[in-house]
C-alpha positions, 0 to 999 in steps of 0.5 A: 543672539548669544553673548560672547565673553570677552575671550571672544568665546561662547559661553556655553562652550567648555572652556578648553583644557591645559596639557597637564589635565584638566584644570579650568583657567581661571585666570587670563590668557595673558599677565602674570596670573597666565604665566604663572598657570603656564609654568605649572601646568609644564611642570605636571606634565614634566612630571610629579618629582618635576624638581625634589626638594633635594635638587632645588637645594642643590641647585641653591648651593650651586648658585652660592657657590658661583655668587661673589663673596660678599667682601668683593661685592662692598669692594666694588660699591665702595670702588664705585663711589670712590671712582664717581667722587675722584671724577668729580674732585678732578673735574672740579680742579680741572674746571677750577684752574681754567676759569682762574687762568683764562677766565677770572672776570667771568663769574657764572656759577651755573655754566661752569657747575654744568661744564664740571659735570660734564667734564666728570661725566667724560672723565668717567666714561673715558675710566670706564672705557680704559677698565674695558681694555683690561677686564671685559666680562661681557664679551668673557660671558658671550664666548663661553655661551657660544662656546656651551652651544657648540658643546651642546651639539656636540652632545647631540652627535653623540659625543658625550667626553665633553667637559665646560670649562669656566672660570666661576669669576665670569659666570655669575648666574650661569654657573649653576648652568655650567655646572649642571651641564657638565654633570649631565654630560658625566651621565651621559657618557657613562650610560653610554660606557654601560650601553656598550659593556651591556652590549658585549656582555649579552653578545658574549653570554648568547655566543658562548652556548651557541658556540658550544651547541655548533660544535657538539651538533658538527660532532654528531654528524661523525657515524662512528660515535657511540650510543653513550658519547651521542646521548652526552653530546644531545644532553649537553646540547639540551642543556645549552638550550634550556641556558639560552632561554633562561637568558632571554627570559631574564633578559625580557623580564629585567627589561620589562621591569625597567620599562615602568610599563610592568604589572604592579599590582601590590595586596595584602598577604602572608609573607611567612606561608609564601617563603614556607610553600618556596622552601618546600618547592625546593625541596629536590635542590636542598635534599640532593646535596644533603644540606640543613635548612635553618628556618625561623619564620614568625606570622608576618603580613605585607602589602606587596605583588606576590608574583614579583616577590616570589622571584625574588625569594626563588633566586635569593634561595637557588644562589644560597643552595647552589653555593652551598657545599654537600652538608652545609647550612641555608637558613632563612629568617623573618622579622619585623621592627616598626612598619618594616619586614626584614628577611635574611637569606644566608649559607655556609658558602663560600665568602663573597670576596670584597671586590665583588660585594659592590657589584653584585647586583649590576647586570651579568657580573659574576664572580667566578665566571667558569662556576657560573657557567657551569651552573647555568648562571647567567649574572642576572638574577640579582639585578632582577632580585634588585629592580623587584625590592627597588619597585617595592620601596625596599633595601637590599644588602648582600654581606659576609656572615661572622662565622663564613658564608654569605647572606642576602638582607631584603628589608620592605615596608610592610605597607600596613 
């Protein structure tokens, strides 16, 4: 016959596995040490950056911020014994007077000892009572808990223009609650406010070739139309395509980047050969307008997805050229510092004007609209630009230069 441990399982049989993966439980089921083994194993499943040092100092500060000063909390302990030592001094008077007037031949010092305490403990709770019926803290506590579920559900709903207010006075431990609740619906409510932006702006990037390939299409159907106008017409409806297909392979490519979920796979290479082979393949854009290219490219290696980086100095270098009059300058420069490489894309552009600099790289912003378009932009290649150096642990800053134009600073570990 097999022995059973005290858990009432098989020896023999494997222990069963925790949520978070793997960890055998040493420790029982039950008690402190299992408590402990439980939240431990919620907070690897939550995830490894489950609460950054960051936000348990935050959530530190938030809980001094609600704490009473101290002058109130010795206020109330030297209220509190005052309040405890006048019930005795009246109860005592009180008890005095009594025996004196109606009871003076009566010499029983336990009994009325016990009565004056009784008294003063009356005397007390009736204090009590009547600070009650001016200051009631609890009941202050349990509607604002009520009132945070039916903030709650009105989240649920959808309904993220919910704001708690709280005075801090009666929050005490909940106001780091309070706090964190509201900043969470401010979150919530601005993903929503992209949500809807992100919305409008694809249904309107998507509607304007549609609109321009139904009304060049209708137009052919005219017999009339020269050989030249048709071939103009079929030209600008091929290019209208060719916009429309750039823009949903942007659109599933920044998708798939945000999803977590896209091929990461960083080695070792020569950054400097792969911005040569780049600039070379761009060569047809940069000779057709006649411009000079500045480049300064030092033997540097990084550790990164080659793949992904490539479309990051493709886009930077296609921005820089189109941007760039007949005859002006790109140039295109490496260095390294400590364990970081540092590239800079730039062009004797235009300036980029200080209202745009901050949102450059936000989803389908541009700053002149009509150009964009005429060149077949789409406002999304500096997000992707963006997601692809955030996903390498890298910087990117785009500014105006000195001497006019603008450029695009990438910093990235270099990972050796």
């Amino acid at each position: 016959m097999r022995r059973q441990g005290d858990d009432g399982r098989d020896p023999g049989e494997r222990p069963h596995r925790h949520l978070a993966g793997g960890r055998r439980g040493r420790e029982g089921r039950g008690g402190r040490g299992g408590e402990r083994r439980r939240l431990r194993d919620l907070r690897l499943f939550a995830g490894d950056d489950w609460q950054t040092p960051e936000e348990r100092e935050r959530i530190r500060e938030l809980g001094k911020q609600m704490r009473p000063p101290a002058k109130y909390i010795w206020l109330s302990i030297i209220g509190m014994h005052l309040v405890i030592a006048g019930t005795w001094g009246l109860s005592y008077l009180i008890m005095h007077a009594v025996f004196q007037s109606a009871y003076p031949e009566l010499e029983w010092p336990i009994w009325r000892q016990f009565l004056t305490i009784e008294l003063a403990f009356f005397l007390l709770l009736g204090f009590i009572h009547l600070v009650r019926l001016f200051y009631r803290p609890l009941r202050r506590q349990m509607e604002w808990f009520f009132n945070l579920i039916i903030a709650m559900k009105e989240l649920s709903k959808g309904n993220f223009d919910v704001t708690f207010k709280s005075n801090p006075k009666y929050m005490g431990q909940f106001g780091p609650l309070v706090s964190t609740f509201n900043e969470m619906a401010s979150e919530l409510h601005q993903m929503e406010r992209m949500r809807q932006e992100f919305i409008s702006n694809v249904s309107h990037e998507f509607q304007s070739p549609l609109t321009s390939i139904a009304g060049f299409a209708r137009a052919l159907r005219t017999d009339e139309l020269p050989a030249e106008t048709t071939s103009h017409y079929l030209d600008i409806i091929e290019t209208e395509s060719k916009r429309l297909s750039r823009l949903s392979d942007n659109l599933l490519k920044l998708t798939s980047l945000e999803s977590k979920h896209h091929p990461f796979e960083p080695k070792p290479y020569r950054l400097d050969r792969q911005l040569r082979h780049i600039i070379l393949s761009c060569e047809p854009l940069w000779q057709r307008k006649n411009i000079e290219m500045d480049v300064d490219l030092p033997e540097a290696t990084i550790v990164a997805d080659e793949d992904l980086m490539s479309q990051v100095w493709i886009n930077l270098l296609h921005n820089s050229i189109k941007f760039t009059p007949e005859g002006g300058t790109v140039g295109v420069r490496l260095t390294t510092s400590d364990d970081r490489i540092h590239a800079v894309v730039y062009n004797s552009g235009p300036d980029i004007s200080p209202q745009a600099l901050p949102h450059l790289f936000e989803r389908f912003f541009k700053e002149d609209k009509a150009r964009e378009r005429a060149g077949g932009g789409s406002g999304l290649g500096l997000s992707i630009v963006k997601k692809i150096v955030d996903m390498h642990d890298g910087d990117i800053a785009a500014s105006n230069r000195p001497k006019g134009g603008a450029q695009f600073a990438v910093s990235l570990p270099s990972g050796s």
